[in-house]
ROMI-502632 format. One record per residue (C-alpha): residue in three letters; residue number from 1; x, y, z. Coordinates in pm, 1 decimal. Layout:
N
<atom><type>ALA</type><seq>NUM</seq><x>X</x><y>Y</y><z>Z</z></atom>
...
end
This chain:
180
<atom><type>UNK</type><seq>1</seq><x>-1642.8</x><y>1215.7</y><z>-782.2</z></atom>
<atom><type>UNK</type><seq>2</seq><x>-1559.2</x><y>939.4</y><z>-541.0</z></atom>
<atom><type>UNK</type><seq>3</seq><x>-1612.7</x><y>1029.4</y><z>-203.4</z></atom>
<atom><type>UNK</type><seq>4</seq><x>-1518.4</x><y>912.1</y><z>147.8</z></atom>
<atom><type>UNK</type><seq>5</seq><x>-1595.9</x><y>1111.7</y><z>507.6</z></atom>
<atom><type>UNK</type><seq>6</seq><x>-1356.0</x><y>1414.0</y><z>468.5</z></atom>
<atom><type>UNK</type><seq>7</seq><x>-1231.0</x><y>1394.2</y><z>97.1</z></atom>
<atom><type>UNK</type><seq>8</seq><x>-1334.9</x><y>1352.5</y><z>-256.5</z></atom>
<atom><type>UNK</type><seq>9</seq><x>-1136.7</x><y>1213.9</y><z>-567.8</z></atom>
<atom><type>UNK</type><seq>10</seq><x>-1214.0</x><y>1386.0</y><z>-874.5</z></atom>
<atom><type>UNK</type><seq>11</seq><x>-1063.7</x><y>1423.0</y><z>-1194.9</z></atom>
<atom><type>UNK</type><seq>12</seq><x>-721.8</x><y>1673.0</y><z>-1194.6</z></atom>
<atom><type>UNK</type><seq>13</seq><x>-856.6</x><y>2010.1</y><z>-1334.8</z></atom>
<atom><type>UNK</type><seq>14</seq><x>-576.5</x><y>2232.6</y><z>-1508.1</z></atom>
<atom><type>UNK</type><seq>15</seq><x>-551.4</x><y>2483.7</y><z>-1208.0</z></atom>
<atom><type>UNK</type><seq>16</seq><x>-465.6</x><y>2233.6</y><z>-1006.8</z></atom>
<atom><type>UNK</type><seq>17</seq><x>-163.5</x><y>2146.8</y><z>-1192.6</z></atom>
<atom><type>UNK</type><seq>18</seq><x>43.3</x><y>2539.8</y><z>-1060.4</z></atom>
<atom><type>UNK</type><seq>19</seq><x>-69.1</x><y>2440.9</y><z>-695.3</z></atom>
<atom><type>UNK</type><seq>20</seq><x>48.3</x><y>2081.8</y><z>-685.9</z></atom>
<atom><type>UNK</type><seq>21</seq><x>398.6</x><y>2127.9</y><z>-873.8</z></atom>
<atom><type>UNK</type><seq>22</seq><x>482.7</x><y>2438.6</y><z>-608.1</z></atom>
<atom><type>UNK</type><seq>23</seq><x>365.4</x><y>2243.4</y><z>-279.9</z></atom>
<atom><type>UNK</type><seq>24</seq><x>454.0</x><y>1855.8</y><z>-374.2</z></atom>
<atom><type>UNK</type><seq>25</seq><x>696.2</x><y>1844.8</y><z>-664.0</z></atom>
<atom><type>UNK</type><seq>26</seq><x>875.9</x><y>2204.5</y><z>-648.9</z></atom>
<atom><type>UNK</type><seq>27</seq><x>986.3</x><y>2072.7</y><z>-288.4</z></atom>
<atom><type>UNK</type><seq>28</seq><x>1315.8</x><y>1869.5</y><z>-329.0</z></atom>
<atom><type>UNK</type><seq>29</seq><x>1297.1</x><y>1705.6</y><z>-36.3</z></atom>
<atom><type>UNK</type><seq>30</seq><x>947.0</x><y>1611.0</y><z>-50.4</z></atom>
<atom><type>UNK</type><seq>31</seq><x>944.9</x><y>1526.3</y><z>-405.6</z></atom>
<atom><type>UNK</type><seq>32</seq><x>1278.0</x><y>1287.3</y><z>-297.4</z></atom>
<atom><type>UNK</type><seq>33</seq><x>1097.6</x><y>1064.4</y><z>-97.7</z></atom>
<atom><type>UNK</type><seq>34</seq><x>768.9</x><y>1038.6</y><z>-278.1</z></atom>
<atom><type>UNK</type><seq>35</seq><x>939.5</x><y>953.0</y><z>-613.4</z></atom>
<atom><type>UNK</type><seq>36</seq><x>1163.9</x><y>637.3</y><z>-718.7</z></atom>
<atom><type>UNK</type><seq>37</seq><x>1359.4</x><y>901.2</y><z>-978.8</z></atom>
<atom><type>UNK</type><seq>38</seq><x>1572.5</x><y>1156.6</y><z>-850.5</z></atom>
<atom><type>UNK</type><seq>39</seq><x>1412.1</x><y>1493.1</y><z>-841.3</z></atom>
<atom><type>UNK</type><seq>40</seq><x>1453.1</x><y>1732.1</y><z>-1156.3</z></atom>
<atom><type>UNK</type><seq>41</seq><x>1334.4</x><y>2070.7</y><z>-1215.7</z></atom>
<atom><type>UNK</type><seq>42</seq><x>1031.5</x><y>2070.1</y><z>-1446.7</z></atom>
<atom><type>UNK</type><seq>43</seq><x>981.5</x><y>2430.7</y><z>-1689.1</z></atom>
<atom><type>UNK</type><seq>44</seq><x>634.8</x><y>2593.6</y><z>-1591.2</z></atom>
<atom><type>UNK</type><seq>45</seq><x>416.4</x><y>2487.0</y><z>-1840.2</z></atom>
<atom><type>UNK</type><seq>46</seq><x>595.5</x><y>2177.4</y><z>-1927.3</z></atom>
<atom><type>UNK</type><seq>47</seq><x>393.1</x><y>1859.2</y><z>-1981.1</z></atom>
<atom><type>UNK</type><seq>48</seq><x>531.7</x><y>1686.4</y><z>-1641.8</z></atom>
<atom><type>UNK</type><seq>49</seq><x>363.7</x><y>1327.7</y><z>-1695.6</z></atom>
<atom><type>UNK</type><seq>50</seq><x>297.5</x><y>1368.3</y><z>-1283.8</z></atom>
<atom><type>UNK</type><seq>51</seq><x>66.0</x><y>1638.9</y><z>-1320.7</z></atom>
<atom><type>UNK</type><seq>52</seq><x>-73.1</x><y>1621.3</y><z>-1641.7</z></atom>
<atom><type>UNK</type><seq>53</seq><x>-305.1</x><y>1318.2</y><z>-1698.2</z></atom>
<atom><type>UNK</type><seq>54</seq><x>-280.3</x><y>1099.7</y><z>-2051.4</z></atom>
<atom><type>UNK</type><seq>55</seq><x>-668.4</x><y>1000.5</y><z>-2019.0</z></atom>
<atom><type>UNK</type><seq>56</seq><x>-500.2</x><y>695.6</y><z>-2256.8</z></atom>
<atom><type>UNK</type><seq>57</seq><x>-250.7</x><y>569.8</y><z>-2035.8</z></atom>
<atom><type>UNK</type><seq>58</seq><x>-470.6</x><y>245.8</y><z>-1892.1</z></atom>
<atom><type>UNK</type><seq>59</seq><x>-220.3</x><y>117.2</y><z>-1620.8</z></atom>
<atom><type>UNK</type><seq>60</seq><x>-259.3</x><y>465.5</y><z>-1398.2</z></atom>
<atom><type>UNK</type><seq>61</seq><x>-547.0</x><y>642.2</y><z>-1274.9</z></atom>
<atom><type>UNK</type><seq>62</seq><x>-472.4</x><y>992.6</y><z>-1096.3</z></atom>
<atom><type>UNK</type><seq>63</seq><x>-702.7</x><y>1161.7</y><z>-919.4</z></atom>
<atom><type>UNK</type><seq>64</seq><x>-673.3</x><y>1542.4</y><z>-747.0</z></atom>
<atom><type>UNK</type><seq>65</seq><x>-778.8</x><y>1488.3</y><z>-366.3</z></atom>
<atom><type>UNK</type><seq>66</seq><x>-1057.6</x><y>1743.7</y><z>-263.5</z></atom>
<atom><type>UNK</type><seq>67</seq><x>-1190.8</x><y>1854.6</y><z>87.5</z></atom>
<atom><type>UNK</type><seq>68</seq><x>-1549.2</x><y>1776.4</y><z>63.0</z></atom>
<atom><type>UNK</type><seq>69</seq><x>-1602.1</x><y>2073.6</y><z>295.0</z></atom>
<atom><type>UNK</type><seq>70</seq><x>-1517.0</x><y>2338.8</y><z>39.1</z></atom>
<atom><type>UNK</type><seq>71</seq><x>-1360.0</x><y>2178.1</y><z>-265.9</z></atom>
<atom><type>UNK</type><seq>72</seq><x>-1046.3</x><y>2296.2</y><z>-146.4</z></atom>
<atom><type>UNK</type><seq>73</seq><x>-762.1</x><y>2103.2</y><z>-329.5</z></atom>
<atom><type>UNK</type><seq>74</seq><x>-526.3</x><y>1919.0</y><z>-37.0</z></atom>
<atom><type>UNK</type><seq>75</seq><x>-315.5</x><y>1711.7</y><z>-277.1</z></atom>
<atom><type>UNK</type><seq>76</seq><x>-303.5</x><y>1411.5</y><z>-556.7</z></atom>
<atom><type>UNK</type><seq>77</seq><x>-406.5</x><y>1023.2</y><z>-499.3</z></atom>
<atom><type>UNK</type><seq>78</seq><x>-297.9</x><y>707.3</y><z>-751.4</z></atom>
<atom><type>UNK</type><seq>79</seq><x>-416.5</x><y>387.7</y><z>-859.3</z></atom>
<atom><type>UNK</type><seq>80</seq><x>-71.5</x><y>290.2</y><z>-1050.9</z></atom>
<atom><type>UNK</type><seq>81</seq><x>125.2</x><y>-2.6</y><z>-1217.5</z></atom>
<atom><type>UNK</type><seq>82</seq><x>-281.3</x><y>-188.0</y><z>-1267.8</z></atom>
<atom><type>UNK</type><seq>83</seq><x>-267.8</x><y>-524.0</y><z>-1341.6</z></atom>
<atom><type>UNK</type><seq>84</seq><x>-578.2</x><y>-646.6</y><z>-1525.0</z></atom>
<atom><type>UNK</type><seq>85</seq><x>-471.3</x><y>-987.2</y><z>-1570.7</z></atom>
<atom><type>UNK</type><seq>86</seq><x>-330.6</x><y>-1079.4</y><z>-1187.9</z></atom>
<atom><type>UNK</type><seq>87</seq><x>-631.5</x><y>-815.8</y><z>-1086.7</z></atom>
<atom><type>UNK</type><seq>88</seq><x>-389.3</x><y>-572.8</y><z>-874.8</z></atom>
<atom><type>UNK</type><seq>89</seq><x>-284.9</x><y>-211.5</y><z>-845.5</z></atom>
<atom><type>UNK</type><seq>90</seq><x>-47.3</x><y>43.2</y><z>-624.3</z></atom>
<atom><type>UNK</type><seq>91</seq><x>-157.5</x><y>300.5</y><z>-456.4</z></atom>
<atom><type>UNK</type><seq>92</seq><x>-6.9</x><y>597.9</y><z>-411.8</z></atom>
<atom><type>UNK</type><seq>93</seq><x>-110.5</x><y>984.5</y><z>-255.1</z></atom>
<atom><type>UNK</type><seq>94</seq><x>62.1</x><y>1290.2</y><z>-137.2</z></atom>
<atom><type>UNK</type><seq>95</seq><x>-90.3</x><y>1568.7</y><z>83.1</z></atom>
<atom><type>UNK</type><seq>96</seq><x>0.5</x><y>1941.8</y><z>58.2</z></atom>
<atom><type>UNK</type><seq>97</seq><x>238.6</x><y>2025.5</y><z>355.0</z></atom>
<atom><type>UNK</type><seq>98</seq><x>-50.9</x><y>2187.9</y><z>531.3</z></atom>
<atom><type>UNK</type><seq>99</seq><x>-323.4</x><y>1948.7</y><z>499.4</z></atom>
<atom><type>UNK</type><seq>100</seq><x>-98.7</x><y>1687.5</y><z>684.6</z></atom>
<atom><type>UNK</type><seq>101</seq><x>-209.7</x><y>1531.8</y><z>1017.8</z></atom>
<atom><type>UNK</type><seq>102</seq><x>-613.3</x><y>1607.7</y><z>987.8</z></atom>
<atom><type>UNK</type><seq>103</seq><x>-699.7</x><y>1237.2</y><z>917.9</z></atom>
<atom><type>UNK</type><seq>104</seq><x>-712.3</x><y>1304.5</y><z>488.6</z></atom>
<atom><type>UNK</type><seq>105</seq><x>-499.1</x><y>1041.8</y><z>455.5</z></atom>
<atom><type>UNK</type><seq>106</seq><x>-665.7</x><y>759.4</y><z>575.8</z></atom>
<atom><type>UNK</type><seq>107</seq><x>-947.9</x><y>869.1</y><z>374.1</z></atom>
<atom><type>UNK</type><seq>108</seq><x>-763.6</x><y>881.9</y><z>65.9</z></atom>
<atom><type>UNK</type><seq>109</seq><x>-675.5</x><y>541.3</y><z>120.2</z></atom>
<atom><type>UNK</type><seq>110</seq><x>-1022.0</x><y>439.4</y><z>205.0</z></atom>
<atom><type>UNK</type><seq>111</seq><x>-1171.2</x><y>567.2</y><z>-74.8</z></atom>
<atom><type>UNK</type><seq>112</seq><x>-895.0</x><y>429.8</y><z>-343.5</z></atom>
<atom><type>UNK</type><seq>113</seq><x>-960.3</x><y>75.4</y><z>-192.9</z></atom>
<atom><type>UNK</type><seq>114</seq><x>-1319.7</x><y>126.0</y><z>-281.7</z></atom>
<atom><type>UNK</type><seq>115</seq><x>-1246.5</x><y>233.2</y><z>-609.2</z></atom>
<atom><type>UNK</type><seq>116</seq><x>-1012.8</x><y>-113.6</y><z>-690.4</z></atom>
<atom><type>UNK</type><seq>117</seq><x>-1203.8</x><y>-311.9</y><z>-507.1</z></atom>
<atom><type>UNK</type><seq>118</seq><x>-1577.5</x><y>-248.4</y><z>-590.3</z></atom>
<atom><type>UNK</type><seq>119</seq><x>-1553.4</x><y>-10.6</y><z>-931.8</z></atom>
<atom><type>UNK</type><seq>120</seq><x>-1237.9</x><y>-175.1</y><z>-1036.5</z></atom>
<atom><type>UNK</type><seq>121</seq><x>-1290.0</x><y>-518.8</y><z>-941.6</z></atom>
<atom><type>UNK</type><seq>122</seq><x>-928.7</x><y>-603.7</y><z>-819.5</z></atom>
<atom><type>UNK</type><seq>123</seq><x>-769.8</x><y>-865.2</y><z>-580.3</z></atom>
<atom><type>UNK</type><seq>124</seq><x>-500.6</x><y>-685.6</y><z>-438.5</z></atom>
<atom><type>UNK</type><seq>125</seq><x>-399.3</x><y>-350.0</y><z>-326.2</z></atom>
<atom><type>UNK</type><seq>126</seq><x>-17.4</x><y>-284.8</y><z>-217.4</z></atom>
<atom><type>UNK</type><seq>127</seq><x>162.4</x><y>-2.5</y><z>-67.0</z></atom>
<atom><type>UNK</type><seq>128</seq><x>516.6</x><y>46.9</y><z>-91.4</z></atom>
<atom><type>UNK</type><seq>129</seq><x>620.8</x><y>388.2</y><z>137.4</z></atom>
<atom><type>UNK</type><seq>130</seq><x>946.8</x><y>498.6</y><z>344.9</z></atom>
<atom><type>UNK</type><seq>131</seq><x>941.8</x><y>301.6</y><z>700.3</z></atom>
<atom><type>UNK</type><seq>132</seq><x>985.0</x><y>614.6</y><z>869.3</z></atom>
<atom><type>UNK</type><seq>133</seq><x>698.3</x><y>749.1</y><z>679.6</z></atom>
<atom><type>UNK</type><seq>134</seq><x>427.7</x><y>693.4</y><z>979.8</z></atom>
<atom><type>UNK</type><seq>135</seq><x>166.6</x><y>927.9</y><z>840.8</z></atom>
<atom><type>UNK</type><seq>136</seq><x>84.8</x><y>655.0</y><z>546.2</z></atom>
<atom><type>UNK</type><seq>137</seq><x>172.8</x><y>354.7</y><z>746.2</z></atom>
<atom><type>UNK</type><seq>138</seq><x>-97.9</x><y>454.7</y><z>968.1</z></atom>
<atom><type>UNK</type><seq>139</seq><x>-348.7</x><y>501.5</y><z>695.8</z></atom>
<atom><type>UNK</type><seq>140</seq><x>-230.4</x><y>204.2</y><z>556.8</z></atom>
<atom><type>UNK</type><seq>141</seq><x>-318.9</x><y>22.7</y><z>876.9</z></atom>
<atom><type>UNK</type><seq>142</seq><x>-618.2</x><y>177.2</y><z>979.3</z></atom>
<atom><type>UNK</type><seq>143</seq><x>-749.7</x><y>38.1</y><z>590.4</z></atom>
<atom><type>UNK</type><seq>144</seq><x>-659.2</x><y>-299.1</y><z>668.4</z></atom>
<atom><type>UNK</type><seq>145</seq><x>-343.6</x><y>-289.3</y><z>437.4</z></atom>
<atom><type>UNK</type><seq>146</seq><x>-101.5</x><y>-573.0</y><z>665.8</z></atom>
<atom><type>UNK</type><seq>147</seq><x>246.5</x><y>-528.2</y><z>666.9</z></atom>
<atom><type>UNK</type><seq>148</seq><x>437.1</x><y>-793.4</y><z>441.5</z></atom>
<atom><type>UNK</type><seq>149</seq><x>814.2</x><y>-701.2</y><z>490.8</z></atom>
<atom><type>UNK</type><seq>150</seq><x>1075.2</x><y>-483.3</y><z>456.4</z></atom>
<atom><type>UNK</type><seq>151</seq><x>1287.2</x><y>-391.8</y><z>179.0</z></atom>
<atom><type>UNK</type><seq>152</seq><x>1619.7</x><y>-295.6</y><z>342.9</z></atom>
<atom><type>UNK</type><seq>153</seq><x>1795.3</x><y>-7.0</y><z>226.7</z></atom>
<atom><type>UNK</type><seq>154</seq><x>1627.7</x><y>31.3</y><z>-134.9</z></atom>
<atom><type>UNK</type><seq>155</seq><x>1585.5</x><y>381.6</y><z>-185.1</z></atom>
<atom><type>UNK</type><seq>156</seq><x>1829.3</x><y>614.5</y><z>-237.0</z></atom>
<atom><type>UNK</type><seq>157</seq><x>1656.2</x><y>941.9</y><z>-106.6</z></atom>
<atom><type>UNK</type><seq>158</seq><x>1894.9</x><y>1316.4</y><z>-46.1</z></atom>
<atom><type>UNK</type><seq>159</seq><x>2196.2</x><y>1115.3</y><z>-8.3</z></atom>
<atom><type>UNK</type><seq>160</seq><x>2106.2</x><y>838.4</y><z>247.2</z></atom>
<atom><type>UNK</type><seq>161</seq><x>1966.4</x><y>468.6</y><z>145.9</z></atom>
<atom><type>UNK</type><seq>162</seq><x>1673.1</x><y>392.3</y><z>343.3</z></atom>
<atom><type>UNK</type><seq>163</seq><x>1419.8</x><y>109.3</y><z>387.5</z></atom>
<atom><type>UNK</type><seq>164</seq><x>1111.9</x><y>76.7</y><z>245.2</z></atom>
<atom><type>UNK</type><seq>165</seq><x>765.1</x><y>-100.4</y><z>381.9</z></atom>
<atom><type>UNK</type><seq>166</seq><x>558.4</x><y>-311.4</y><z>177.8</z></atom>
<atom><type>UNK</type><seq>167</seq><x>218.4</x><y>-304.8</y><z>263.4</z></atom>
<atom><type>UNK</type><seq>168</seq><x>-119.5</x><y>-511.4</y><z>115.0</z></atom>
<atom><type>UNK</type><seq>169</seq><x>-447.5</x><y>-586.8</y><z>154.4</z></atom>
<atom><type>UNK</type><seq>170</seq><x>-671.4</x><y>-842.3</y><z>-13.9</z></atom>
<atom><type>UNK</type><seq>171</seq><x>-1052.2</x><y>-802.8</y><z>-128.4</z></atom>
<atom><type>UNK</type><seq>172</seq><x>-1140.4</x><y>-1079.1</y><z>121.9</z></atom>
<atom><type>UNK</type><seq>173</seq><x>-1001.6</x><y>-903.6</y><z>443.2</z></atom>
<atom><type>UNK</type><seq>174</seq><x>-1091.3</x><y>-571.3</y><z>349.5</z></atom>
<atom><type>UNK</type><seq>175</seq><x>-1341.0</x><y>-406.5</y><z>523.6</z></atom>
<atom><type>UNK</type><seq>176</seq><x>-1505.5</x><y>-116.6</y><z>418.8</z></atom>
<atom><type>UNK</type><seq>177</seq><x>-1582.2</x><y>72.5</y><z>701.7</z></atom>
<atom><type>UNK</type><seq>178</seq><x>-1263.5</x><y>-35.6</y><z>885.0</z></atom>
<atom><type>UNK</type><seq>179</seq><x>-1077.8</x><y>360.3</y><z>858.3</z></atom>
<atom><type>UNK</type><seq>180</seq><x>-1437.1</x><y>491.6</y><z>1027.6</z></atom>
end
């Protein structure tokens, strides 16, 4: 397991799979503005590629997001779209609904730029999220991430278009302790 102050990253274990489709992905709004597809329903059971992790699949790396406190699951981190050849990666995370607001996010990205940076070896780290999405943009920020522009209205999210933030942060200006 990876760990940072509050959280851990481990591997997803099948019972966390019923707990993260009812909290992140059952909930159409939620699931709306963390995703670049429109939302679907998903069969219980189903192999939902967002849940279920193809250990073959070498461009992703998901990771179930654990209080260290307790092992208590509070929601699902990603290293996605690697790039071994330009050495850089996305990341990506969403908290349960009640788990939001106690500082796990930061953490989450903390430890994920650990995890590129040092055990990966990467370059660059970027973060695309919703501009009025302050919750990430401030663990973006606290990391170091640096905002790099705006993508005006591009994404279509429960009817509206909305603008998007692009965020990144090099190996050279990242500090490790900089979320602390």
């Amino acid at each position: 397991m990876l760990r940072g102050t509050k959280v851990g990253l481990r591997a997803r274990h099948e019972d966390d799979i019923p707990i993260l489709r009812t909290e992140l992905y059952d909930d159409v709004v939620n699931a709306s503005r963390a995703e670049a597809a429109p939302w679907r329903p998903v069969s219980p059971g189903s192999k939902d590629p967002r849940l279920v992790v193809d250990d073959t699949q070498q461009g992703s790396v998901p990771f179930s997001v654990v209080e260290l406190e307790g092992g208590t699951l509070v929601g699902t981190a990603t290293l996605w779209g690697i790039d071994n050849h330009h050495r850089a990666a996305h990341i990506g995370l969403g908290l349960l609904p009640s788990c939001r607001g106690k500082g796990y996010g930061t953490d989450v990205v903390a430890v994920l730029c650990h995890y590129g940076f040092v055990v990966r070896g990467l370059h660059r780290l970027q973060i695309e999220t919703l501009a009025d999405n302050t919750g990430m943009l401030r663990s973006a920020e606290r990391n170091g991430f640096v905002r790099e522009g705006v993508l005006r209205s591009s994404a279509w999210v429960m009817g509206e278009f909305l603008d998007e933030v692009l965020l990144g942060l090099l190996v050279d200006d990242w500090k490790p302790d900089a979320a602390v």
